[in-house]
N, C-alpha and C positions, 0 to 999 in steps of 0.2 A: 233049215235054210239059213242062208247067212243073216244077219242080224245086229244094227250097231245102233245104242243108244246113249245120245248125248243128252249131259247132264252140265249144271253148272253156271248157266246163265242170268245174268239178270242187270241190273242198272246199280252201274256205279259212275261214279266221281270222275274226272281226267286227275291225272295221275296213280287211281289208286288201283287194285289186284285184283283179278280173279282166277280162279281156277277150275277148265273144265275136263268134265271125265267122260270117257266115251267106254261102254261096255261092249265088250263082240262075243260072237256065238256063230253056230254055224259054220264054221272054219277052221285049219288049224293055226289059231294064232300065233305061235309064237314059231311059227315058221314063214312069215310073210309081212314087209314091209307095212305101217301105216301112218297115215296121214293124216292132217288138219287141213282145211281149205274155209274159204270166206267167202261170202257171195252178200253183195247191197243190190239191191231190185235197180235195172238200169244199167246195172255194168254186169263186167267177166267176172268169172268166180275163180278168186286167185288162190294158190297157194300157200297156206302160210308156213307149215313146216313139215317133216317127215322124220322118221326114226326107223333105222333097220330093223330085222327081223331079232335081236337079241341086245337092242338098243345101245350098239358102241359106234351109229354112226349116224348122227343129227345133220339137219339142214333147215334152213332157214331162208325166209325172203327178207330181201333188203329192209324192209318198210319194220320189220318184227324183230330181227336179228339185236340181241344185245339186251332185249326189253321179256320177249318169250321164250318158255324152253318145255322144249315135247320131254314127255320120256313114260314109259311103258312099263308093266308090273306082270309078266307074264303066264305067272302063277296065278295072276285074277281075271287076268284075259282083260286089260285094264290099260287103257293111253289117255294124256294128262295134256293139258297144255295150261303153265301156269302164266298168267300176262301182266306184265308190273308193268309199270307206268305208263297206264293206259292213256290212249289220246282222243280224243272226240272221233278221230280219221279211222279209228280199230271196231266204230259201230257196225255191226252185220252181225246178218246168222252164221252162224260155227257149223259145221261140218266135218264127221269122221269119215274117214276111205279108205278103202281094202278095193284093191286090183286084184279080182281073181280070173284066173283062166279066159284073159282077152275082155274083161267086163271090170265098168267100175261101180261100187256098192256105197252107196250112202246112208248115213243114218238121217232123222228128219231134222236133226238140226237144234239147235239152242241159240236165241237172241243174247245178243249183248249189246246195249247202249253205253254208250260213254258221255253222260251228259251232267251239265252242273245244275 
């Protein structure tokens, strides 16, 4: 069964880095789109980035663009999202996603605080 587990999260500083890794299984990866997504209890769970299926075509939401950058290892069945200069505004849980066949697939998620 499909399967995506995120790793990488924890409390850091405004300004400073982290770097999360989501693993998949289940699927064939390195033939299908995946993505990062954020959700804070309260609100929409937005988008934050995406990376083709052989990773030569990134995107980004405005809020993240220039600060995050996805990118995918597909020999390890392996998508990354590293985030520098974090803001208090980037606290939520992290989320990886795989669209397959009319369904979307979540892994459970990794918190990330951004507090002083």
């Amino acid at each position: 069964q499909v399967r995506l587990v995120e790793s990488g999260g924890g409390l850091v500083q405004p300004g400073g880095s982290l770097r999360l890794s989501c693993l998949a299984s289940g699927f064939a990866f390195s033939s299908n789109v995946m993505s990062w997504h954020r959700h804070v209890p309260g609100k929409e769970r937005e988008l934050v980035a995406s990376i083709s299926s052989i990773g030569t075509t990134t995107n980004y939401a405005d809020s993240v663009k220039d600060r995050f950058t996805i990118s995918r290892d597909n020999a390890k069945n392996m998508v990354y999202l590293q985030m520098n200069s974090l803001k208090p505004e980037d606290t939520a849980g992290y989320y990886c996603n795989v669209y397959l066949r009319d369904k979307d697939y979540w892994g459970t998620g990794t918190l990330v605080t951004v507090s002083s």
